[in-house]
MDAnalysis code that builds the backbone (N, CA, C; Angstrom):
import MDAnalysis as mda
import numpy as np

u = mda.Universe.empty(207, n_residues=69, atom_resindex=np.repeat(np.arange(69), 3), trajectory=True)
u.add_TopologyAttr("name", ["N", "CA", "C"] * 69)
u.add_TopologyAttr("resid", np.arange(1, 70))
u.add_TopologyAttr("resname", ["UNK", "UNK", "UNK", "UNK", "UNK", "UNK", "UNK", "UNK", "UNK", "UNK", "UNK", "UNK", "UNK", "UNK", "UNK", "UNK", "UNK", "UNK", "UNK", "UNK", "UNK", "UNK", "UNK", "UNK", "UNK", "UNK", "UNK", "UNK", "UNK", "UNK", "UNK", "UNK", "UNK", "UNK", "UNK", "UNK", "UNK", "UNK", "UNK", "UNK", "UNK", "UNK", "UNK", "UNK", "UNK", "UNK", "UNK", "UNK", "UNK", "UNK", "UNK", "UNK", "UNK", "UNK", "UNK", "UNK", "UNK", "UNK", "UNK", "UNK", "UNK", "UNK", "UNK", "UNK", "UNK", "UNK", "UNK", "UNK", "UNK"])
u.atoms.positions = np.array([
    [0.843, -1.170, 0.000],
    [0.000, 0.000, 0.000],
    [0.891, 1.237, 0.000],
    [0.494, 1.732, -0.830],
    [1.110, 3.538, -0.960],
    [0.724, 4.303, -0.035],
    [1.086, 5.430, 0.715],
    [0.195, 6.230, 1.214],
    [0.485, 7.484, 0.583],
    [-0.351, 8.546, -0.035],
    [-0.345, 9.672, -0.351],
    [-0.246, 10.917, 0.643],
    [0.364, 11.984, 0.456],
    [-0.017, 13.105, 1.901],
    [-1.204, 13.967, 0.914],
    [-2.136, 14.227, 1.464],
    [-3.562, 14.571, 0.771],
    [-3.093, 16.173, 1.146],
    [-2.526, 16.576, 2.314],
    [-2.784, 17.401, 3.131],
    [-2.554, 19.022, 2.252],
    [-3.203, 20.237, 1.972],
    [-2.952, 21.014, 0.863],
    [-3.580, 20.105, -0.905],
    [-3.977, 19.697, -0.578],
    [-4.800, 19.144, -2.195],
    [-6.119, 20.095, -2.310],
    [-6.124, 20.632, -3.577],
    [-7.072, 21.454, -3.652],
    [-8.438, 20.112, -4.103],
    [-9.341, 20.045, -2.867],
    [-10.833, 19.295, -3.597],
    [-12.062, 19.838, -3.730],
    [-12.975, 19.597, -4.833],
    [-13.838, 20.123, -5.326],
    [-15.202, 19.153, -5.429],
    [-16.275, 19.913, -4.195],
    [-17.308, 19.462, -4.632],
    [-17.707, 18.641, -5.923],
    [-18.596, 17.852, -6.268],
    [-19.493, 17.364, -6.976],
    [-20.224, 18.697, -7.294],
    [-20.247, 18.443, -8.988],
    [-21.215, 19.715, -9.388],
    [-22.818, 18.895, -9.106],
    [-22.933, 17.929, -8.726],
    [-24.297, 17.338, -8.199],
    [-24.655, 17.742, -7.192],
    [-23.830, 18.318, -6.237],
    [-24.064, 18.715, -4.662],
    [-25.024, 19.718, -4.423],
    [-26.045, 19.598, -3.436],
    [-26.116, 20.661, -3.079],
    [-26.037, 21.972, -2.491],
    [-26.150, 23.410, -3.306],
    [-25.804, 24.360, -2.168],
    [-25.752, 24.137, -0.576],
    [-24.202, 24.200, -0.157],
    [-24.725, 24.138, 1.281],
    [-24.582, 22.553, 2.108],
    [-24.849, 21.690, 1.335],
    [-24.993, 20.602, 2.132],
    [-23.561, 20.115, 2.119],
    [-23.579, 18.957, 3.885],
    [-22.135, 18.851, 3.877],
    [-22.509, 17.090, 3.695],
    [-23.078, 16.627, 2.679],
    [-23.383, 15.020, 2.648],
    [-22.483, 15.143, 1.096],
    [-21.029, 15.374, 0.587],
    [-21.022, 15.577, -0.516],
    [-19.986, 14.689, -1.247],
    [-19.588, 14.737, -2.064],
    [-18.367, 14.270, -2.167],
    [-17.671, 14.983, -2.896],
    [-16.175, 14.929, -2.776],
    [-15.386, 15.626, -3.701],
    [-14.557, 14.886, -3.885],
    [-13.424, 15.323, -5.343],
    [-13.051, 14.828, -5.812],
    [-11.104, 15.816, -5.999],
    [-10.216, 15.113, -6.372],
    [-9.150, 15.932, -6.488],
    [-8.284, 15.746, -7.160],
    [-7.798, 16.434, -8.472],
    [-6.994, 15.818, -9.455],
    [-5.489, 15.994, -8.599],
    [-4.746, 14.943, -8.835],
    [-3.272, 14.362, -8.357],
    [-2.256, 14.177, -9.494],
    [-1.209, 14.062, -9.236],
    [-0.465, 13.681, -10.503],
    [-0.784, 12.121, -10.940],
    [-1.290, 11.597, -11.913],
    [-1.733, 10.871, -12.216],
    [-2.633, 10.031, -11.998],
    [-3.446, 10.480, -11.087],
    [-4.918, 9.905, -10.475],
    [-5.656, 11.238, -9.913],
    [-6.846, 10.302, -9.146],
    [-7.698, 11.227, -8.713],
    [-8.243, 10.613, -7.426],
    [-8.451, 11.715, -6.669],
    [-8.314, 11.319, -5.099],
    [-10.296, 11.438, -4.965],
    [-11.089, 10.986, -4.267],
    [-12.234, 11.092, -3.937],
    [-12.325, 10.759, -2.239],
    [-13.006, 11.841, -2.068],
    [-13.389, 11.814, -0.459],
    [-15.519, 12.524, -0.045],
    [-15.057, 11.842, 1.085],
    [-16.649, 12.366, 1.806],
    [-16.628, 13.466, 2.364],
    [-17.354, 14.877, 1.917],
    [-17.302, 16.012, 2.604],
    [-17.524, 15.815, 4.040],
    [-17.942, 15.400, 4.618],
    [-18.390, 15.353, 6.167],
    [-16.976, 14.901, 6.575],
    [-16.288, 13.879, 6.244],
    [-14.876, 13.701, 7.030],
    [-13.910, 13.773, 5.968],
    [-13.705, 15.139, 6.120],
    [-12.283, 15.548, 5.704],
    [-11.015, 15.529, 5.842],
    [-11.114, 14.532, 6.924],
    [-9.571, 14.243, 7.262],
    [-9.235, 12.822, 7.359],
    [-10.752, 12.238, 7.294],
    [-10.798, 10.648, 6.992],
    [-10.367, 10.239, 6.080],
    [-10.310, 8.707, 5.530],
    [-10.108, 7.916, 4.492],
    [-10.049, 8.864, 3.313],
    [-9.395, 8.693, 1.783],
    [-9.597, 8.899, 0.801],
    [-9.300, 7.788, -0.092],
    [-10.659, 8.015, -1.916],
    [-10.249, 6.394, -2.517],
    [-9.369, 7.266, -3.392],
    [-8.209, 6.492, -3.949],
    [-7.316, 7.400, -5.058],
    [-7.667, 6.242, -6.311],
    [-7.948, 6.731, -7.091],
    [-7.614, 5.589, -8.806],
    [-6.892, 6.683, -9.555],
    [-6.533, 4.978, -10.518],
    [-5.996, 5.609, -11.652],
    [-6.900, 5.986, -12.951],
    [-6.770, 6.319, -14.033],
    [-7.898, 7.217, -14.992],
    [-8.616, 6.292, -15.537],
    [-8.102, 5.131, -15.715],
    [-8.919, 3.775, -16.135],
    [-10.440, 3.595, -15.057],
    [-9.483, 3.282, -14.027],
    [-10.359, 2.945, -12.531],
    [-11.305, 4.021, -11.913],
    [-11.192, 5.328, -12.168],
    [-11.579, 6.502, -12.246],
    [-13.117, 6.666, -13.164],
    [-12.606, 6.203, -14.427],
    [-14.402, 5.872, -15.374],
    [-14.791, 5.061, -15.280],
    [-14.541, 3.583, -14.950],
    [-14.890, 2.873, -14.507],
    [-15.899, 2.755, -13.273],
    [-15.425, 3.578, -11.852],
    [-16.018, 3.812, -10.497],
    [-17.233, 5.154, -10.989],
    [-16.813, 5.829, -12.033],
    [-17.926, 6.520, -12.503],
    [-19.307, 6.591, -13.265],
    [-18.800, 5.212, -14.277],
    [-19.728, 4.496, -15.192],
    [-20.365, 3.712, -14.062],
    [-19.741, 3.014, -12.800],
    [-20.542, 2.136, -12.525],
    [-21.836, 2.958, -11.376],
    [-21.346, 4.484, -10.850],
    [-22.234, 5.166, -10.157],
    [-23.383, 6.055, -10.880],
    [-22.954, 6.540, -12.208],
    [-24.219, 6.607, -13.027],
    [-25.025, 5.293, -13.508],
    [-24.765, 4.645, -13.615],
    [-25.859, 3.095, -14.145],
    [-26.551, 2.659, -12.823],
    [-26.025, 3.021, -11.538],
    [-26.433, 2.859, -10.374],
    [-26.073, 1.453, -9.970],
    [-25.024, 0.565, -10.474],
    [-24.848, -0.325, -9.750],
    [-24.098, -0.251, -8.374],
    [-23.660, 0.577, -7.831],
    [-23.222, 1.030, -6.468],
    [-24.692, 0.974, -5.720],
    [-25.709, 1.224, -5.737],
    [-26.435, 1.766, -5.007],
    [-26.715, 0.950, -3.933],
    [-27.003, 1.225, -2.909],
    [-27.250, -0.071, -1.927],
    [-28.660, -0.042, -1.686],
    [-29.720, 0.276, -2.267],
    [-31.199, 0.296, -1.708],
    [-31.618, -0.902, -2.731],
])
């Protein structure tokens, strides 16, 4: 396992989010990946992929197979 220092990474809301709410996620371009975290814990966990794994985790959250309901 790698560990990244996140700490100073500029992250950016979801343009899905809403004004205001802190249920969000953001996202953060890295040198060669992209970091995703939960607005509410910002100092918690982050998932990093690479650009493959990146559309992939994206294709599979628009088709909604992530969803847990």
């Amino acid at each position: 396992m790698v560990e990244l220092d996140l700490s100073g990474v500029a992250w950016r809301k979801s343009s899905r989010s809403q004004n205001g709410s802190a249920n969000c996620v953001e996202v953060a371009n890295l040198s060669g990946v992209t970091g995703v975290r939960d607005s509410k814990n910002p100092s918690g966990p982050a998932l990093v992929f690479a650009p493959a794994a990146f559309t992939a985790f994206i294709g599979a959250v628009k088709t909604g197979r992530l969803d847990l309901s």
